[in-house]
N, C-alpha and C positions, 0 to 999 in steps of 0.2 A: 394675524393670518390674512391672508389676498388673496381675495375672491374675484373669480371671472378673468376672464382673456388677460394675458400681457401683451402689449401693444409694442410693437419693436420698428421705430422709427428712425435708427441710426443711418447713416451712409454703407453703413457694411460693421457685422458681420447683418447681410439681408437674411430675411424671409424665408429658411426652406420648405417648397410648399410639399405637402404630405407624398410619398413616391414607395411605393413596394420593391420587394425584394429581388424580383422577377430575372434581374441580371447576375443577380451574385454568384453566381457554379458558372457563367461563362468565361469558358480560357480568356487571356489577355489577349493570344494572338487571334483570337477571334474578335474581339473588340478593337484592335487600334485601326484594323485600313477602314472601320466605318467614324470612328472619332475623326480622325484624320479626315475624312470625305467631309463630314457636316460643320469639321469646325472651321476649315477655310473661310466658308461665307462668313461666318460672324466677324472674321477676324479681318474677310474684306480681300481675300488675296486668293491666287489657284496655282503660285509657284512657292510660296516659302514653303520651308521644313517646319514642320507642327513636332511641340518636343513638349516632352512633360515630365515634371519633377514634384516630390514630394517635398511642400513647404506653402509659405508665401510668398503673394509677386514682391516681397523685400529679396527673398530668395533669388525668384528670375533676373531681379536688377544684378545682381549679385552674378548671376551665371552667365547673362547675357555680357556682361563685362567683361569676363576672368578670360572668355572666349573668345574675344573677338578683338581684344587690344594687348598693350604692351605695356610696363615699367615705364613709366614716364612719359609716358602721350597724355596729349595736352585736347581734353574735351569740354565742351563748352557748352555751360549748364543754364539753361533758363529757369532762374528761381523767384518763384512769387506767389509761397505758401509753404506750410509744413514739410507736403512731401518731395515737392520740386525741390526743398533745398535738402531736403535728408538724404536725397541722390547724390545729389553733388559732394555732399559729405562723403558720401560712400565710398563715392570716385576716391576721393581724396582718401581716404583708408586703406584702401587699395592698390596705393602707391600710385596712383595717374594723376595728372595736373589739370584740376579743373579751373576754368575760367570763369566765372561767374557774370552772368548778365541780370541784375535787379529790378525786375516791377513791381508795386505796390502792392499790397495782396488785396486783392479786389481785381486786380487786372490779370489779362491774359499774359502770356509769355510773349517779352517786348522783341520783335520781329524786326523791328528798324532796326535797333542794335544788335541783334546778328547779324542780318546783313549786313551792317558794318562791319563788325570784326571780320566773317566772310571773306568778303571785298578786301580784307588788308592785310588777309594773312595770305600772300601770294606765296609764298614758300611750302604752304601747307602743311603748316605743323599741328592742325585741330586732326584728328584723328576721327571724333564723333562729337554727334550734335544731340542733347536729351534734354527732349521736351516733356512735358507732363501732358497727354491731354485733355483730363480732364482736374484739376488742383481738387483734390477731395475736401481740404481745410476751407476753400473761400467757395465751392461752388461755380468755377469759372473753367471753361472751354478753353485753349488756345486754338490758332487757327493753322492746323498741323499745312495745308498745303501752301498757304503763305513762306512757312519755312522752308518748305521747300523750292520754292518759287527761287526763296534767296541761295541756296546753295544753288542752285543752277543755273542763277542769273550770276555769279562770281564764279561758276565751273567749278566749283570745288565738289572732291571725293570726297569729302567728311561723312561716314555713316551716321544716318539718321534714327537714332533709339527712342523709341516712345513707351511713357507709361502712361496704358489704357487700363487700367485697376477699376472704373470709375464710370468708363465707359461704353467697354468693349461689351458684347452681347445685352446692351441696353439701348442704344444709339449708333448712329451710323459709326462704322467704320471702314476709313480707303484701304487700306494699307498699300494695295499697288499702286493704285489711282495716284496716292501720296505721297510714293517714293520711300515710304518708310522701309530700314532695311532689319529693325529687330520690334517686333512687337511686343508687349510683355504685360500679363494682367493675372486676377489671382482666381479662386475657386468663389469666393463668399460675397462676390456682389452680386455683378451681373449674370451670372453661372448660377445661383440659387441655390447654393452646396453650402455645405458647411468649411469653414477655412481648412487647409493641408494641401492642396494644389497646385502649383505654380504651372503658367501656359507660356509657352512662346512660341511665337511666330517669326524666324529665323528666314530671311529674304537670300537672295544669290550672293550677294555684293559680300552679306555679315558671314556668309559659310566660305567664301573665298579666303576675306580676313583670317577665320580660326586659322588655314593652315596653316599661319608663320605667327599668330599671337601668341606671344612668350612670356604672358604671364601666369604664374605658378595657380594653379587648381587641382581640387583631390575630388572633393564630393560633389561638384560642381562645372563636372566636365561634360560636353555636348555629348561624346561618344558612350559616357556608362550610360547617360539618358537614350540611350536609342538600345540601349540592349536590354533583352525578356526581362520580366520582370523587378524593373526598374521602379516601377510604380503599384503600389498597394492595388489591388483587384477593387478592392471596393472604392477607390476614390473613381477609378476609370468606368464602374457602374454608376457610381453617380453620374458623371458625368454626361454617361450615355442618356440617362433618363431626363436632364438636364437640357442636351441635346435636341432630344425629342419633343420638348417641349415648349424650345422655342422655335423650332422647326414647323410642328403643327399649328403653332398660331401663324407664322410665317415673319419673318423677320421684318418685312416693310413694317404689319402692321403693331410688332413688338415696340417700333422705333417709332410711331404716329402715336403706342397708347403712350409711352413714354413722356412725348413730346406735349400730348395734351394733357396727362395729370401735373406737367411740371406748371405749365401753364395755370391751370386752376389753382395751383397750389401759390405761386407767386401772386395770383390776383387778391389769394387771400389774406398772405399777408402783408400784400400793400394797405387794404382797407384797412385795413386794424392802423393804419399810421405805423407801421414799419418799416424798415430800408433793408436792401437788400447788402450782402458784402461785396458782391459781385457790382462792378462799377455801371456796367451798358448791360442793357437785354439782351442785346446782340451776344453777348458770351457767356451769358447765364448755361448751366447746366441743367440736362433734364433727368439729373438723376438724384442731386441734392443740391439743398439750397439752404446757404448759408445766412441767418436774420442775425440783423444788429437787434438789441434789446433798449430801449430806453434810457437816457442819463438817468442817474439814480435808480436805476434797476442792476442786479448782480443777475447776468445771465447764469451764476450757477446755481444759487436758489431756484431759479426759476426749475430748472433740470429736478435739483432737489424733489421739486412740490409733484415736478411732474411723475418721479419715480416712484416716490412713498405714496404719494394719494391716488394716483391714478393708473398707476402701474403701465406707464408710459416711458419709453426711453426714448431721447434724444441726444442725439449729437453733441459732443462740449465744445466750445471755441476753443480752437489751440492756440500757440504763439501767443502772439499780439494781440489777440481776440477772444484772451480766455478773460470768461468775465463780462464782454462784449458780444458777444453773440453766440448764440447757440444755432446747430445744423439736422435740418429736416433729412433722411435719407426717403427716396420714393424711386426707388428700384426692384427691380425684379418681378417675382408673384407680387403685384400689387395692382387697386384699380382705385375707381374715382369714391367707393364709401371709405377706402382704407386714409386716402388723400382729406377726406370729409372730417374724418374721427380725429388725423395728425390734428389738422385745423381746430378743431373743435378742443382739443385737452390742452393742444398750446393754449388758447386764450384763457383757459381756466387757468392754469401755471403760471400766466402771468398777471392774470387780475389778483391771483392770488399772494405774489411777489412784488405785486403794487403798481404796476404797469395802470394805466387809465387806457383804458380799451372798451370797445363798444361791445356787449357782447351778440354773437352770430354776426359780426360784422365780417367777419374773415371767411366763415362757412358759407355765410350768402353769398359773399363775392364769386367762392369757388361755386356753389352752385351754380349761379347763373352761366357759366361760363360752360359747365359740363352741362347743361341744357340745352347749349346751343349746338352744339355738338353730336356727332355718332359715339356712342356708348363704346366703352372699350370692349364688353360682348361682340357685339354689333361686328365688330373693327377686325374682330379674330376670327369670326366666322367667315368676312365676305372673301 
């Protein structure tokens, strides 16, 4: 039997933090022009179409596709981690022709080599460009305006599709700023809900495309998603309370608490003699953070010790990396004791699995670090 809190440290499904009933008898059409109002900002933009379907952002990739391209268009996929390449797969299922551009997984989405291909495909047969930006499996950013830098330093009309599953309502997002023309994220990270949600943010460019994309879709088409009652009542009450929530703390300072638990959490487990998967700081995420585990350490034991003993979940290493690293999620409802405690069970998990680690080596680090600092309280009120 398991006594006391369960500790839920995945990258998603996150935290939903406690929320009353208070919306549930409100009609839909009374609820979407104010979704629609407050979800633009997170999502960074004040012209796209805000659409929502019942599922996961596997879903939105899926819808944002079926709509916007054709049989045989040829798009060109940045893969360099689990989900970045599961897109591409999708494409491919889909009947489209993706192109594939490979970086390491550790690394951002390699931007030189789009702009190459870019640059040579002067005939313009890329249709779309999909990025990941934030790779859930390694913990790593790409640098969405870079890419597009390159589409518009070669001219090219290729729409630009992003999955922000990872990042959106945790961390900045441009969307206009960045040219992006389909945005697409899910309900159970940064949104604080439980998974069944898919969001997108559908820009000018991608609602053009639908009208002559002729590729075959049923349940999955732009137009059922804009008609009543297309989405459960209660996932759109979540959402609103979701909303609300990150509206009242204020999204700058949603995005600085972010930025600084990611921070303490990284300093933590450098101390401990850790590495990160994530290759440069610079593109570290601040929503999960991918640890290599020790040679002669089985990062899944470690998971193990932490489920059964501590009632701790963390993150498994996918791909390449199962095994090799396990992934800290620090999104959503979360602040710097919640960051404290990951730290803290991690090192027991792994002295426990055999790791030689100091212990509170990793917690003092974060400490110090959020001491020097404004309190994420502090951060939400000013």
């Amino acid at each position: 039997m398991r006594t006391g809190q369960t500790h839920l440290f995945n990258p998603g499904p996150a935290r939903v933090p406690a929320q009353g009933p208070r919306l549930a008898t409100v009609a839909q059409g009374d609820l979407m022009p104010g979704l629609v109002r407050d979800l633009r900002p997170v999502f960074g933009t004040t012209e796209a179409e805000m659409l929502f379907q019942p599922g996961t952002a596997t879903a939105a990739w899926e819808t944002a596709t079926s709509n916007t391209l054709s049989p045989g268009d040829k798009v060109l996929v940045a893969c360099h981690g689990q989900f970045s390449t599961l897109w591409g797969d999708l494409a491919a299922m889909l009947g489209l022709d993706p192109v594939v551009v490979h970086a390491p997984w550790g690394a951002a989405a390699p931007v030189d080599q789009i702009d190459r291909l870019l640059g040579a495909d002067v005939q313009g047969e890329i249709k779309a460009v999909f990025v990941t930006h934030c790779e859930t499996s390694t913990g790593v950013v790409s640098d969405l305006a870079a890419v597009r830098r390159a589409l518009d330093s070669s001219f090219h009309e290729a729409l630009l599709f992003v999955d922000g599953s990872s990042s959106i309502g945790s961390m900045p997002f441009a969307m206009d700023a960045w040219g992006v023309d389909i945005a697409v994220t899910g309900s159970r990270k940064g949104m604080m809900m439980p998974a069944g949600l898919a969001l997108l943010a559908v820009g000018p460019r991608a609602l053009d495309a639908a009208m002559t994309a002729r590729m075959r879709r049923a349940y999955h088409d732009f137009n059922d998603m804009r008609a009543p009652g297309a989405v459960p009542a209660d996932l759109l009450s979540g959402l609103r309370v979701a909303l609300d929530r990150l509206h009242a703390e204020g999204l700058h300072a949603v995005h600085t608490r972010h930025r600084r638990l990611a921070e303490g959490l990284r300093r933590g487990v450098e101390a401990l003699g850790l590495s990160l998967v994530a290759e440069w700081r610079t593109t570290c995420s601040d929503t999960v953070t991918a640890v290599r585990v020790p040679e002669g350490v089985d990062a899944r034991e470690v998971l193990r010790i932490a489920e059964d003993d501590y009632n701790a979940a963390f993150g498994a290493g996918l791909g390449p990396l199962a095994g090799k690293a396990f992934r800290i999620g620090h999104l959503g409802d979360i602040n710097e004791g919640m960051v404290l405690t990951a730290l803290s069970l991690a090192e027991l998990a792994l002295m426990r699995a055999g790791a030689r680690v100091v212990p509170g080596a990793g917690v003092g680090a974060a400490q110090a670090w959020f001491a020097s600092g404004i309190p994420s309280r502090v951060l939400a009120a000013e």
